[in-house]
N, CA and C of each residue as an Amber inpcrd file, in Angstrom:
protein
   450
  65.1950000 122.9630000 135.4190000  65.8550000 123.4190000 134.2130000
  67.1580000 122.6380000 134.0470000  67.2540000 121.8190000 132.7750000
  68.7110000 121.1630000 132.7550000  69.6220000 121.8520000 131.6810000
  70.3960000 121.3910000 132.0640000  71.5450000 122.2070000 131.0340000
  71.9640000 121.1270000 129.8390000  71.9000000 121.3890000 128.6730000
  72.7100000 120.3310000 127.8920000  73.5710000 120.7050000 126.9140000
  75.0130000 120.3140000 127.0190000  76.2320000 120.4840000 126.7090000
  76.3410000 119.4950000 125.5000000  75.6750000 118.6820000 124.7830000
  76.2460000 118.1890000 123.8480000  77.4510000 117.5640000 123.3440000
  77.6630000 118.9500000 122.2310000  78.6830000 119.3200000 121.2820000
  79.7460000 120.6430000 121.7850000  80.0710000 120.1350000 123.3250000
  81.1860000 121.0050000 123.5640000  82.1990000 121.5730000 122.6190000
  82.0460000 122.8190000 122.1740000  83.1330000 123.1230000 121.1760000
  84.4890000 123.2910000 122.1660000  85.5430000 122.7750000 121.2850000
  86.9470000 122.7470000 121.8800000  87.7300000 123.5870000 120.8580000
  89.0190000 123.9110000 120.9700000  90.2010000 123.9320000 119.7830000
  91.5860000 123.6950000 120.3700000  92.2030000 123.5500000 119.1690000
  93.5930000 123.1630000 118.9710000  94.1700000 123.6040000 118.1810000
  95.8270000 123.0670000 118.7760000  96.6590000 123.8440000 117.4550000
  97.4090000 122.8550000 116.4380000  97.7680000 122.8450000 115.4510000
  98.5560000 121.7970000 115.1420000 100.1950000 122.7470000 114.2980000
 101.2490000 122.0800000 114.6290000 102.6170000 122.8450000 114.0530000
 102.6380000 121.8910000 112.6020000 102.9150000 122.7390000 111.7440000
 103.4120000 121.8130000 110.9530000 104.5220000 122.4370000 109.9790000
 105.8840000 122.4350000 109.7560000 106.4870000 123.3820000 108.8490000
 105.2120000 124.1470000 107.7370000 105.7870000 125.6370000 107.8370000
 105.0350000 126.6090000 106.9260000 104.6180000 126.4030000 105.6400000
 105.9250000 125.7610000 104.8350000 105.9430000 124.7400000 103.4000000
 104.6280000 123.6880000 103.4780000 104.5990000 123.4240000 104.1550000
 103.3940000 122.0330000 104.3840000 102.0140000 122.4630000 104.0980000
 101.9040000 123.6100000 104.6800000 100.5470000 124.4340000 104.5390000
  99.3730000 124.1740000 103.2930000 100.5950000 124.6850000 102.4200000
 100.0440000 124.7200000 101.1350000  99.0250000 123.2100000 100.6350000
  99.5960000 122.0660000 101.3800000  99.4110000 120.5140000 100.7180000
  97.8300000 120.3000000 101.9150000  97.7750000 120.8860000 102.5460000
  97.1240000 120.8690000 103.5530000  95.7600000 121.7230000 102.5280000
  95.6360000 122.9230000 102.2940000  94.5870000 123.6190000 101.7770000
  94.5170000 123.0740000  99.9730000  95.5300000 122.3020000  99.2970000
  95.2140000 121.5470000  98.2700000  94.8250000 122.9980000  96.9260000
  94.3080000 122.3120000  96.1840000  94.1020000 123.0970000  95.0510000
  92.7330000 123.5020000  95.2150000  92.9240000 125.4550000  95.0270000
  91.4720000 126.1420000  95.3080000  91.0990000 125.9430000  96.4140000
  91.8820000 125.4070000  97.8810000  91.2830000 124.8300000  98.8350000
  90.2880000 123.9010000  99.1760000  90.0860000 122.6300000  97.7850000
  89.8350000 121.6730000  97.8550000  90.1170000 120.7950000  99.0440000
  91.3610000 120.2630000  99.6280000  91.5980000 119.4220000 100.2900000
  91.2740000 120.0470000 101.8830000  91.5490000 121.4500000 101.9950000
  90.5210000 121.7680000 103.2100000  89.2930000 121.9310000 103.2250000
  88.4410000 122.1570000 102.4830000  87.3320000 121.8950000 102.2960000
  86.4980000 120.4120000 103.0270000  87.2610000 119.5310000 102.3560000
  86.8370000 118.1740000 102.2500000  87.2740000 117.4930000 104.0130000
  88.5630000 118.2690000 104.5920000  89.1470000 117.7270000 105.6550000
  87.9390000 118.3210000 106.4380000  87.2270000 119.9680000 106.2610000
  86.8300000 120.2210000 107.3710000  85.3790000 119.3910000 107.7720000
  84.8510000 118.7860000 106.4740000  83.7440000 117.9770000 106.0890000
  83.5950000 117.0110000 106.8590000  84.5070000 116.3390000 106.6580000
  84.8900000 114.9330000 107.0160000  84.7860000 114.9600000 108.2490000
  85.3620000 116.0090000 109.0990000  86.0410000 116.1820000 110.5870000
  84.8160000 116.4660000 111.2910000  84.1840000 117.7430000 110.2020000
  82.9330000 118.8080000 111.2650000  83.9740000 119.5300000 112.2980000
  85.3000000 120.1040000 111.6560000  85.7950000 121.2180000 112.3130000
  85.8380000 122.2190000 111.2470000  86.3640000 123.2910000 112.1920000
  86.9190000 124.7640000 111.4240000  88.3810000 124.2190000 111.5060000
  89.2100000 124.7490000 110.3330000  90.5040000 124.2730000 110.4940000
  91.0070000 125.7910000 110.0690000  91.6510000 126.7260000 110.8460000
  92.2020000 127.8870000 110.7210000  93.9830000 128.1070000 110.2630000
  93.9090000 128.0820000 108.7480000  95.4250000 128.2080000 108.7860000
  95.7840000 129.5080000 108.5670000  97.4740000 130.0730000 108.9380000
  98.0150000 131.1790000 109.0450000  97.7850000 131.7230000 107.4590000
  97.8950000 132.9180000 107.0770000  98.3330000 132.9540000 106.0980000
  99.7160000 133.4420000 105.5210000  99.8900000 133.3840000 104.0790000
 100.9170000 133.1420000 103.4790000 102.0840000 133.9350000 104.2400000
 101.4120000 135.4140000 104.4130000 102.6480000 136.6000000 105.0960000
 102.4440000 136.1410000 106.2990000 102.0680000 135.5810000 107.0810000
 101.7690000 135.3480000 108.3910000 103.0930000 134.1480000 108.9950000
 103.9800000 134.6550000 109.4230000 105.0810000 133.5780000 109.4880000
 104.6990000 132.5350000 110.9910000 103.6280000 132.1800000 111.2260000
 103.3660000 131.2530000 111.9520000 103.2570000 130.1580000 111.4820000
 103.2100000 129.0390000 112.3480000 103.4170000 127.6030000 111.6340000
 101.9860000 126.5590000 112.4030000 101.6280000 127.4310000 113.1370000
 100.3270000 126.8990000 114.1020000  99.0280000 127.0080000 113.1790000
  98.3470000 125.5980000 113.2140000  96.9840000 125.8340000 112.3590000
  96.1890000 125.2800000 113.4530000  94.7920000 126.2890000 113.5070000
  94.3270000 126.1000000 114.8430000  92.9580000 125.4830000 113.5140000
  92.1730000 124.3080000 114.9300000  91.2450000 123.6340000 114.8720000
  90.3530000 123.5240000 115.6460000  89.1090000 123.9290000 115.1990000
  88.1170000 124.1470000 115.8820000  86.8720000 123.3930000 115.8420000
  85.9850000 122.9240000 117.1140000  85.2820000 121.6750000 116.9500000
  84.6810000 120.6260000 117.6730000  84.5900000 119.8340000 117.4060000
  84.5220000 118.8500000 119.1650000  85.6820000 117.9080000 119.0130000
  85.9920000 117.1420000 120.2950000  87.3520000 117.0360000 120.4730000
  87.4020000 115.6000000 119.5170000  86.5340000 114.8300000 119.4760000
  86.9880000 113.6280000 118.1550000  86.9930000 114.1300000 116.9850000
  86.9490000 115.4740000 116.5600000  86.6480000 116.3340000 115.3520000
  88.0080000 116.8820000 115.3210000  88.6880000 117.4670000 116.1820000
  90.2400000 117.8030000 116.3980000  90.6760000 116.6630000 116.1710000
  90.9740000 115.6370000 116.6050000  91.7870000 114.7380000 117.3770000
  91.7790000 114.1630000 115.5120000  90.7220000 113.9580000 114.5830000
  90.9410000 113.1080000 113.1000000  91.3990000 114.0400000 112.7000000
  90.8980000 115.8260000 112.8680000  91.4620000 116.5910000 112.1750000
  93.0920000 116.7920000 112.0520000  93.6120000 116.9710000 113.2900000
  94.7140000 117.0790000 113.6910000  96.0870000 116.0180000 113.1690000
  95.1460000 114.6570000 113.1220000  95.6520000 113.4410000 112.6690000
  96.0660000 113.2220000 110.9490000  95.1280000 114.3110000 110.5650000
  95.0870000 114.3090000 108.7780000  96.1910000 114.8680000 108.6040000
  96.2340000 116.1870000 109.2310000  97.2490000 117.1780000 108.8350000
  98.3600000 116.4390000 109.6030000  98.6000000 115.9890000 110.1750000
  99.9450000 115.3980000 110.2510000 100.3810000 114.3620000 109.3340000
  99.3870000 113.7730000 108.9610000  99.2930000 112.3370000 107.6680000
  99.9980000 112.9200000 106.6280000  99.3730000 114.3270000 106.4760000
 100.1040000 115.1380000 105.2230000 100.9880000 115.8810000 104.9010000
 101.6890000 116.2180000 106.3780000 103.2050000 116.7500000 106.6130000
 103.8170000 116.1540000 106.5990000 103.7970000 115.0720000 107.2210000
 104.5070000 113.8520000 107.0710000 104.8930000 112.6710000 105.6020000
 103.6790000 112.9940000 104.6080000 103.9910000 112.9840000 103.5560000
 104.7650000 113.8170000 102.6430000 104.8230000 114.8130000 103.0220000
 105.7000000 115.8920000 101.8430000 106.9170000 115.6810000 102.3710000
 107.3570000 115.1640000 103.9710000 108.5550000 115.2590000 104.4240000
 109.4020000 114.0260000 103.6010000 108.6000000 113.5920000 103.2920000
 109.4190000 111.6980000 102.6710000 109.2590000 112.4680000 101.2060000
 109.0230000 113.3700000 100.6650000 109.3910000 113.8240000  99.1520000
 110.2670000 114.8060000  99.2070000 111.3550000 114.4190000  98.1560000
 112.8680000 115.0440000  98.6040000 112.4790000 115.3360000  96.7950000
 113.2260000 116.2980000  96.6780000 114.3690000 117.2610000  95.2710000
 115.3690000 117.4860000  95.1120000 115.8990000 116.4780000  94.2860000
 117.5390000 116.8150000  94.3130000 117.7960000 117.8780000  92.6980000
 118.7130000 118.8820000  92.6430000 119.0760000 119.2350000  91.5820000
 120.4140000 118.7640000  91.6180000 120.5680000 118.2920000  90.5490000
 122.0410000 118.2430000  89.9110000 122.6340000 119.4910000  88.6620000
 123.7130000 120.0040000  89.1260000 123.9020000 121.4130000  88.2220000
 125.1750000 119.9740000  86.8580000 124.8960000 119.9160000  85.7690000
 125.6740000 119.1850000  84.9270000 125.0440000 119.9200000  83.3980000
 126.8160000 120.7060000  82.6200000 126.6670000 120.7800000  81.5770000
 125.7760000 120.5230000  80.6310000 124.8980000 121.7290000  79.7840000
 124.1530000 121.3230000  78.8840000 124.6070000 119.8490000  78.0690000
 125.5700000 119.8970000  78.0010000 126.5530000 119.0110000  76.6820000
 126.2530000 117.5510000  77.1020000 126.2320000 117.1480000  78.5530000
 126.4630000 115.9960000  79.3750000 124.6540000 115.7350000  78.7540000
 123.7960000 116.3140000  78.9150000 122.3490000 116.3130000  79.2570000
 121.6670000 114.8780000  78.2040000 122.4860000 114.9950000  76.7230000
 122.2690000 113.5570000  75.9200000 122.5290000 112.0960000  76.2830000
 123.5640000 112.4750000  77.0790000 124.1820000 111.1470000  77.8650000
 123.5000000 110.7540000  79.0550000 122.6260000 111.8070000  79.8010000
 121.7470000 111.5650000  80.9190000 120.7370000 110.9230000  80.2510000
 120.1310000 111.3890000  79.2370000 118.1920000 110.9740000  78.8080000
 119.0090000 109.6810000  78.0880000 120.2720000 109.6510000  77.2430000
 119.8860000 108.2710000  76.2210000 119.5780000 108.5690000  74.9550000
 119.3270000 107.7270000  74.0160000 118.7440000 107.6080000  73.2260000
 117.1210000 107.6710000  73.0730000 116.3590000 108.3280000  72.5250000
 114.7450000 108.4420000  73.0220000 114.2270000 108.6520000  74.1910000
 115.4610000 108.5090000  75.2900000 115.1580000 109.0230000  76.5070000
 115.4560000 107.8070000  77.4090000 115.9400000 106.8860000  76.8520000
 115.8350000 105.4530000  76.6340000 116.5920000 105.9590000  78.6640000
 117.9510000 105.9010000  78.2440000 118.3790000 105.9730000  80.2980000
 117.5760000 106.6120000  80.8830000 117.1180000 107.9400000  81.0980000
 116.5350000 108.4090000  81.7670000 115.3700000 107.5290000  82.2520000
 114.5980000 106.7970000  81.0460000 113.1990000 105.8290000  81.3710000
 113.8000000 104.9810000  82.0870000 114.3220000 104.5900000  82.1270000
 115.4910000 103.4290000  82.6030000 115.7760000 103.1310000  84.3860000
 116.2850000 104.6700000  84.1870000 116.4400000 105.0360000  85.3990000
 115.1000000 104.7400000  86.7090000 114.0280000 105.7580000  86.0150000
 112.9990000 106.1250000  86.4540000 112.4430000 104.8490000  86.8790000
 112.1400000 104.1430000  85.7920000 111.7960000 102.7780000  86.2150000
 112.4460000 101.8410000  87.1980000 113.4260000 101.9240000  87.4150000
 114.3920000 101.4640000  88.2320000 113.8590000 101.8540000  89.9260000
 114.6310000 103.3490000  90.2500000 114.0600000 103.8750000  90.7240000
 112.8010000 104.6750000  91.6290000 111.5960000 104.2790000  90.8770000
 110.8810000 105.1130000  90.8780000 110.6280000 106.6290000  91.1170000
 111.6050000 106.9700000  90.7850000 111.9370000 108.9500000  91.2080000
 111.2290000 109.3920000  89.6680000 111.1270000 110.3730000  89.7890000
 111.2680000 111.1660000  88.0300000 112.4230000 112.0560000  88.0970000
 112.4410000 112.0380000  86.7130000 113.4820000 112.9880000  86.4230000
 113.6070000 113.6700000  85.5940000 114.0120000 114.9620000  85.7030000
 113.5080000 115.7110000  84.7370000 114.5780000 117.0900000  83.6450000
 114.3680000 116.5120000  82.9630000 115.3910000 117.0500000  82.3190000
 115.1970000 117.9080000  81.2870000 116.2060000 119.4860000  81.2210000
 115.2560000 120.4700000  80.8530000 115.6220000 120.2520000  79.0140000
 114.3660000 120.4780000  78.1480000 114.6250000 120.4970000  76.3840000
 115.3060000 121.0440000  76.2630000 116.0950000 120.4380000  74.8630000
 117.3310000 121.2610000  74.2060000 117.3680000 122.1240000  74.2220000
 115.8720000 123.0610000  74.0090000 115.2490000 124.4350000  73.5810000
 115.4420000 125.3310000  74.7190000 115.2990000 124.5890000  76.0240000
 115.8590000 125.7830000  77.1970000 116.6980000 125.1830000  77.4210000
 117.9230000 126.5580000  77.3150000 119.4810000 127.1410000  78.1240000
 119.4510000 126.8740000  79.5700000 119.6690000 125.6540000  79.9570000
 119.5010000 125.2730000  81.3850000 120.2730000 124.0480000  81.7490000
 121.2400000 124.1010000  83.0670000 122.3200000 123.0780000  83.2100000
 121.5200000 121.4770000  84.2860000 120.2440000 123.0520000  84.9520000
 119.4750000 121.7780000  85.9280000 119.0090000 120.6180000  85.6080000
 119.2680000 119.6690000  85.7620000 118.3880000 118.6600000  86.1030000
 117.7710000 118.5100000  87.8800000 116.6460000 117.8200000  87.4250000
 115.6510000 117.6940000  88.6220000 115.0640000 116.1370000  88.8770000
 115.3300000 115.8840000  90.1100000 115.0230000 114.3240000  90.4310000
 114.0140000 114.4700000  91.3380000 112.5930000 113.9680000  91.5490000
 111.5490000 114.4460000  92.3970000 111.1330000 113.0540000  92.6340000
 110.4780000 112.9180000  93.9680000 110.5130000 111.5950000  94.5570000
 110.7380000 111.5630000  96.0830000 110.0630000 110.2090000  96.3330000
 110.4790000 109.7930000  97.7460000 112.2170000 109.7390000  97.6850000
 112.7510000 110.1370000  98.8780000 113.8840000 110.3500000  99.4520000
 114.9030000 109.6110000  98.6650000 114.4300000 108.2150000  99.0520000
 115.4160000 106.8440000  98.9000000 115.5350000 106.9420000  97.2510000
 114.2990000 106.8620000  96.5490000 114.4500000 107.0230000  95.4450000
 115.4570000 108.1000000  94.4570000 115.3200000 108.9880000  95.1380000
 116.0710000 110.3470000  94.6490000 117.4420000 110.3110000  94.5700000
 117.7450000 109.6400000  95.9960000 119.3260000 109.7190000  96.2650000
 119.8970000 108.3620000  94.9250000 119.2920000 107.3260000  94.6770000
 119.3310000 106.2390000  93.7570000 119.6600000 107.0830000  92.4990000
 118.6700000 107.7740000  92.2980000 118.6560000 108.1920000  90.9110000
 119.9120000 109.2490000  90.8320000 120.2970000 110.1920000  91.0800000
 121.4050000 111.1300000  91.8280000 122.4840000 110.1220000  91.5140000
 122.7820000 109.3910000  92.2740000 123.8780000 108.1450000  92.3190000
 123.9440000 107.8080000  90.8320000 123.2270000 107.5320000  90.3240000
 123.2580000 106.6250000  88.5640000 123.6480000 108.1250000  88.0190000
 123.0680000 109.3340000  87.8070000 123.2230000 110.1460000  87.4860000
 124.5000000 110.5170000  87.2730000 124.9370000 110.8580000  88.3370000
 126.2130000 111.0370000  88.7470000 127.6200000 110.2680000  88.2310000
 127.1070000 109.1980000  88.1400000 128.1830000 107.8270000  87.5380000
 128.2980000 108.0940000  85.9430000 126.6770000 108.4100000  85.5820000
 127.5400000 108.3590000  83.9630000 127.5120000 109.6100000  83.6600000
 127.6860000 110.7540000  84.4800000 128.7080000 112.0120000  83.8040000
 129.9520000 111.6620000  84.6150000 130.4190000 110.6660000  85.1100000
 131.5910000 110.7530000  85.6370000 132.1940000 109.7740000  84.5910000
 131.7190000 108.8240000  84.1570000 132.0360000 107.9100000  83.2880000
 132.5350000 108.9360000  81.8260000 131.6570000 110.2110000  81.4330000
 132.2490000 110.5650000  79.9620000 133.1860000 111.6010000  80.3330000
């Protein structure tokens, strides 16, 4: 009588800040879906009230080891996307976009951040710069210069 072991199931854990989670299970849980596909694991994340940060993976161990590897691919991506708000006077907000929007495009292009700036129509001082890091702080900087300039 022999024994055959195969597809040793294993698991693991992976940490990844709680925020991250979300980019990980994707929209409708599309992107876990597709990770657990790909992998041929179970990928067990906490849920929302669940203040753990451990997502356990279940599987054979080259099935962990890509799995494990994704979800870090993708924490590691949200970590290089930064949000800056800038709090600046409704009044200033014409002098940020430009003409047609003309600086703001300007910027952006420059840059590559977006930026986002709330319509006349909403009572709101925020602006919002979304983007990789480097980009953000760029755009912030220009920002900054021409409400200091009026």
């Amino acid at each position: 009588m022999s024994c055959l072991v195969a597809n040793a199931e294993a698991s693991a854990t992976v940490a990844i800040p709680k925020e991250h989670h979300r980019f990980v299970i994707g929209k409708n849980g599309e992107k876990l879906q597709e990770l657990e596909l790909k992998t041929a694991t179970k990928i067990n994340i906490p849920r929302p009230d669940d203040p753990s940060n451990q997502i356990k993976i279940t599987g054979t161990k080259e099935g962990i080891e890509k799995s494990r590897h994704e979800i870090l691919l993708i924490s590691a991506e949200q970590d290089k996307q930064a949000v800056e708000r800038i709090n600046l006077q409704k009044v200033f907000h014409p002098f940020i976009a430009g003409a047609y929007n003309k600086v703001a495009q300007e910027i952006m292009q420059e840059t590559g951040a977006r930026i986002n700036i709330p319509p006349p129509s909403i009572n709101k001082d925020e602006i919002f710069i979304i983007g990789e890091k480097e980009p953000v702080a760029q755009a912030a900087t220009r920002i900054r210069k021409i409400y200091e300039e009026k």
